[in-house]
N, C-alpha and C positions, 0 to 999 in steps of 0.2 A: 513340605510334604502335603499331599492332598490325594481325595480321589483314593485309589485303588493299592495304593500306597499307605495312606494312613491307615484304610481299613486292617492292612495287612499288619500294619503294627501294633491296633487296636487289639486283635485277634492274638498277638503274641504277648501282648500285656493282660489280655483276659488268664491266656494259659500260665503264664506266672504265678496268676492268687488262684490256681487249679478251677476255674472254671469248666464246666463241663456243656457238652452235645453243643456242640459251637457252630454255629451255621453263617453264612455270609451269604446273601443275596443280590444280586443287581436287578433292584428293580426301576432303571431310569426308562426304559422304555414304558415302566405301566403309572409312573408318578413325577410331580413336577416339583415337590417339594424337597426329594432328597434322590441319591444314586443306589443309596447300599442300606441295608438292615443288614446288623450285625446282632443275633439274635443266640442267648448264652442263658446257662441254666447257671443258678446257686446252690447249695444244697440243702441250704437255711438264711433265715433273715440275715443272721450275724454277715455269711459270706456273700450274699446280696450288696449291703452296704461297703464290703470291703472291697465289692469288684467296680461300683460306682465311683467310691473312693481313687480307686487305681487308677481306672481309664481317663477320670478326670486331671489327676496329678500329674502323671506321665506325660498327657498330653497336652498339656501346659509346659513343662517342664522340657520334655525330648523333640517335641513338633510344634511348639509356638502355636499351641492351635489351645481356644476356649471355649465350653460348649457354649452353643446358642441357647438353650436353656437345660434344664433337669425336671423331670415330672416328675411322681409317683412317689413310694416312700420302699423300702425294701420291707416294713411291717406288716405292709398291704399286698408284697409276693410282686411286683413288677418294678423295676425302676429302669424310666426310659434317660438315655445319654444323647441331646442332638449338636451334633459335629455339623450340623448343615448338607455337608457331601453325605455324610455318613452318619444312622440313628440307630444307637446302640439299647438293644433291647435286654434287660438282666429279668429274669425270671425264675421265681421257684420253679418247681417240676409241677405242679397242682394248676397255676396262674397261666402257665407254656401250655397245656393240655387245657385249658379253656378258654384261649383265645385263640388259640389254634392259630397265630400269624401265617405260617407255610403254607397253609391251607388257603388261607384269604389273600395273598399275593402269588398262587401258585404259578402264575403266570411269569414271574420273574426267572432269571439263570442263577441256579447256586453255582456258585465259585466254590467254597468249601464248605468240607463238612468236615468235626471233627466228634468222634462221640467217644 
């Protein structure tokens, strides 16, 4: 599973731990490092850590895929997930609203949006 495909599973395992305003980007045309931003809000820390948790397990477990690394802490309101194809972004609503990612790749095609 890879590409556009993972993302897609990525996204149905975010919705599982009720992740919210789910956004999925292709932005391989404006970057060389990755294909997709999969960019997801928490409600709170707790559920930050549980959706970092998820998309890591899952995706070990269901798609034999490991992330390339894990940044951030969900204490600190952003924890990024990189899949390589795919860089999963979990965010509070405070941390999404001051980085504005959408804003600063707007160039990219949303695939979905789910709020």
């Amino acid at each position: 599973m890879e590409g556009l495909e993972f993302a897609h599973f990525l996204v149905d395992t975010l919705l599982e731990k009720k992740g919210s305003d789910i956004l999925l980007m292709d932005i391989s045309d404006q970057a060389v490092f990755t294909d997709y931003f999969l960019i997801c809000n928490g409600d709170n820390r707790r559920q930050l850590q549980a959706l970092a948790e998820s998309v890591t397990e899952e995706a070990k477990k269901k798609a034999d895929q490991q992330p390339w690394g894990i940044e951030g802490q969900a204490e600190y309101g952003w924890v990024l997930v990189d899949f390589g194809d795919v860089v999963v972004h979990l965010f509070d609503p405070e941390q999404r609203d001051y980085y504005k990612l959408e804003e600063l790749w707007n160039q990219g095609h949303i695939v979905l949006r789910m709020q």
